[in-house]
C-alpha positions in Angstrom: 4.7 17.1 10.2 1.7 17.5 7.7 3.1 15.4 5.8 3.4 12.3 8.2 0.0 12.8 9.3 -1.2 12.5 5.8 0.8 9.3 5.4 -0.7 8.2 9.0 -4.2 8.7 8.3 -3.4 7.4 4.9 -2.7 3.9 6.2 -5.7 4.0 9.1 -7.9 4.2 5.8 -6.2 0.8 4.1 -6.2 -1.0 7.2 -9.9 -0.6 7.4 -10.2 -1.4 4.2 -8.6 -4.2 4.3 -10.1 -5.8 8.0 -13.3 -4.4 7.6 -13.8 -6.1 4.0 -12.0 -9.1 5.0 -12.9 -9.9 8.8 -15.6 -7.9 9.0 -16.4 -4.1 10.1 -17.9 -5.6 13.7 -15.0 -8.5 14.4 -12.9 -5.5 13.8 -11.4 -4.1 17.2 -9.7 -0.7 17.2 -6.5 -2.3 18.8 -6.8 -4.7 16.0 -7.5 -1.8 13.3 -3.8 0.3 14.5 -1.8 -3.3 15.0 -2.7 -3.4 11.0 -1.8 0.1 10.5 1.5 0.3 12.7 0.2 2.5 15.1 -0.5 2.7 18.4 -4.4 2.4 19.3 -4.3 6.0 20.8 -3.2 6.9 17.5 -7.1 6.3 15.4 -8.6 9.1 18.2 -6.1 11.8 16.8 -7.2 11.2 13.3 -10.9 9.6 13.6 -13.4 10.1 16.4 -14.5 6.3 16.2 -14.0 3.6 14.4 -17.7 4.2 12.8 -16.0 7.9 11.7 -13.1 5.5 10.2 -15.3 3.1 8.0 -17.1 6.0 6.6 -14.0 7.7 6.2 -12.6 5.1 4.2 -15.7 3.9 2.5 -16.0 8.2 1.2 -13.0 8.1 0.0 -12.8 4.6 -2.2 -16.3 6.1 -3.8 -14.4 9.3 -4.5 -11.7 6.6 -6.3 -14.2 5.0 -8.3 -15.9 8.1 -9.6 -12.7 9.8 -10.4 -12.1 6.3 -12.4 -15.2 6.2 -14.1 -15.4 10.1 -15.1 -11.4 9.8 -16.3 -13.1 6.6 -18.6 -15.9 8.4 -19.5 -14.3 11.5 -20.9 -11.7 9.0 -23.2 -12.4 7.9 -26.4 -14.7 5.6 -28.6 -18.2 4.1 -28.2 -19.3 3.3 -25.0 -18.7 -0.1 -25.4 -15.2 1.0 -25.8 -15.2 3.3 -22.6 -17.3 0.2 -20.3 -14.4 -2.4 -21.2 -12.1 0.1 -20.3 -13.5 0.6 -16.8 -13.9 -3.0 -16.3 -10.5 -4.2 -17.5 -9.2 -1.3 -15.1 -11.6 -2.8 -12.0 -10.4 -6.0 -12.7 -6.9 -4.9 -12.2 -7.3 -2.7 -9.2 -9.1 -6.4 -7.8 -5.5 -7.8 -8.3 -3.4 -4.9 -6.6 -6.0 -3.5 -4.1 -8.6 -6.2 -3.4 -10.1 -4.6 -0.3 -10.8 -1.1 -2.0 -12.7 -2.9 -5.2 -15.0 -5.2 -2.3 -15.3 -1.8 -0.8 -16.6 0.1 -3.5 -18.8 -2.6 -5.4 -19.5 -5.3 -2.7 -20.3 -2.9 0.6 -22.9 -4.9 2.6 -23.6 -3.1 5.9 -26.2 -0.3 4.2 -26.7 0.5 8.3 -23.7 1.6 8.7 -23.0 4.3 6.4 -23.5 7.7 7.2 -25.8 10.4 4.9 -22.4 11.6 3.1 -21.4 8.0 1.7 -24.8 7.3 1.1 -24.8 9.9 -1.2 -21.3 9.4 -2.3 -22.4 5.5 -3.4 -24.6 7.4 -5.9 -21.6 8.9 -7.5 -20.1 5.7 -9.2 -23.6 4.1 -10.3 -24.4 7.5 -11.8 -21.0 7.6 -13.9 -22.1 4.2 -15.4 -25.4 5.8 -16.6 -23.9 7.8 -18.5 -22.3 6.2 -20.4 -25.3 3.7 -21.2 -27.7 6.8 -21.6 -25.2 7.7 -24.3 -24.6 4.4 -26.0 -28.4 4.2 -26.1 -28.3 8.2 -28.2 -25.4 6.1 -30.2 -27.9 3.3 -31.1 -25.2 0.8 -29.2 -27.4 0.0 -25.9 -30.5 -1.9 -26.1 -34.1 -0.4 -25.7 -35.0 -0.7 -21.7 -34.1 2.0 -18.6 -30.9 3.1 -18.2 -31.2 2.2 -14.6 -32.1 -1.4 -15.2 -29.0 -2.2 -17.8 -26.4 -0.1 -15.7 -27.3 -2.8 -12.6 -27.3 -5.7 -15.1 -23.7 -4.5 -16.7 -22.4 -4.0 -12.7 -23.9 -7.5 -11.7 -21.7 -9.2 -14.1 -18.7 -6.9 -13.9 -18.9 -7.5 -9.7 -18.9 -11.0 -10.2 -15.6 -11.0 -12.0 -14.2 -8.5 -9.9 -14.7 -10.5 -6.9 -13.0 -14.0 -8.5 -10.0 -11.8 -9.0 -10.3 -10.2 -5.4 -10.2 -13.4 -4.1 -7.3 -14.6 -6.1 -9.9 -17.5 -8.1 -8.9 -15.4 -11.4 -5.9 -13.3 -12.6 -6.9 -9.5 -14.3 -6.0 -11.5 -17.4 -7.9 -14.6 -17.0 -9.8 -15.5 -20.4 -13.2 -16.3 -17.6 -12.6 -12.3 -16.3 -12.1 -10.8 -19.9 -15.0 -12.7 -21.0 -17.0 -11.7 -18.3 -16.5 -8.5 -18.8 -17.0 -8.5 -22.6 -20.5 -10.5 -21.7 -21.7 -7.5 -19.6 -21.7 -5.6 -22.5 -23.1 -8.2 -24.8 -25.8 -8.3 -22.2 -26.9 -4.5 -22.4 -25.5 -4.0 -26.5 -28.7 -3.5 -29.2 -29.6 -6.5 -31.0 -30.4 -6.3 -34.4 -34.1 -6.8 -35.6 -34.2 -10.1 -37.4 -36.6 -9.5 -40.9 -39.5 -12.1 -40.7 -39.1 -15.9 -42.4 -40.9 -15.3 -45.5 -43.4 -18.7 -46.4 -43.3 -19.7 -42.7 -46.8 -19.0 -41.9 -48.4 -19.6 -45.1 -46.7 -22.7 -45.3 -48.1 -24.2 -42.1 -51.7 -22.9 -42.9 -51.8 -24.9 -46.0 -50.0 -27.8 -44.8 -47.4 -27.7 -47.4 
């Protein structure tokens, strides 16, 4: 019996991924939300107390998802530009089985609609990604600049691929996606310091 209910609420939580991420949380009716899930409507009420309990539900429990991902990355091996391609190579193919859950966790919109508890869970995934950059930047790997700032410019880029994959534009293994994600990093890596022309500038004050 547990057991059924687990599976139950299980797929109340996809179908709201995927309507609300698709159709949108508001065009989204509860009739429409248990025709999805195979369910009768009476059926949400025994498991969520409103559909605004559901998308917060669901939203909760992609986050979870995501940090688990990123913390199971971050604890592997190699350089952090070893551990970032890692997590984005695994996005980008979590974009091509389970679209909804990737818009979910990286593309939410409707900042009104979350509750305190996945307002605070959204923190969780962002945070995993800093640090991983705050420890490239002790490796000498990540640029000089906030770790804040270069964790946003490294998800900007990675969202964008995730989303041409989510929306079947790109494969996982489209060269455009890989380089994508190998351009996020390129974006936030350390640049070497390039030594000074010698005879530039005394050149051009003599006129030679």
């Amino acid at each position: 019996m547990a057991e059924a209910a687990t599976t139950t609420r299980e797929r109340l939580l996809e179908a709201a991924r995927d309507l609300f991420t698709s159709r949108g949380y508001h065009a989204t009716t509860t009739p429409v939300l248990a025709k999805h899930a195979g369910v009768a409507e009476g059926t949400i009420y025994r498991h969520f107390a409103s559909k605004h309990v559901l998308l917060n539900a669901a939203y909760q429990d992609v986050q979870a998802w995501g940090v688990a991902a990123t913390r199971e990355v971050n604890e592997g091996p190699g350089q952090t530009s070893a551990r970032l391609g890692r997590l984005g190579l695994r996005w980008l193919t979590a974009a091509e089985t389970d679209p909804a859950r990737m818009r979910m966790l990286l593309s939410w919109r409707l900042e009104g609609e979350l509750d305190a508890a996945s307002r605070l869970a959204a923190q969780g995934c962002r945070q995993g990604i800093q640090q991983m950059i705050a420890v490239g930047k002790q490796e000498g790997t990540v640029r000089a600049g906030a770790v804040e700032l270069w964790a946003s410019v490294w998800l900007a880029l990675v969202s964008s691929a995730v989303e041409r994959v989510a929306s079947r534009e790109w494969t996982a293994g489209h060269p455009h996606a890989l380089a994508t994600v190998e351009a996020a990093w390129e974006a936030i890596a350390a640049r070497p310091i390039s030594p000074p022309v010698v005879g530039v500038a005394s050149s051009e004050k003599t006129g030679d």
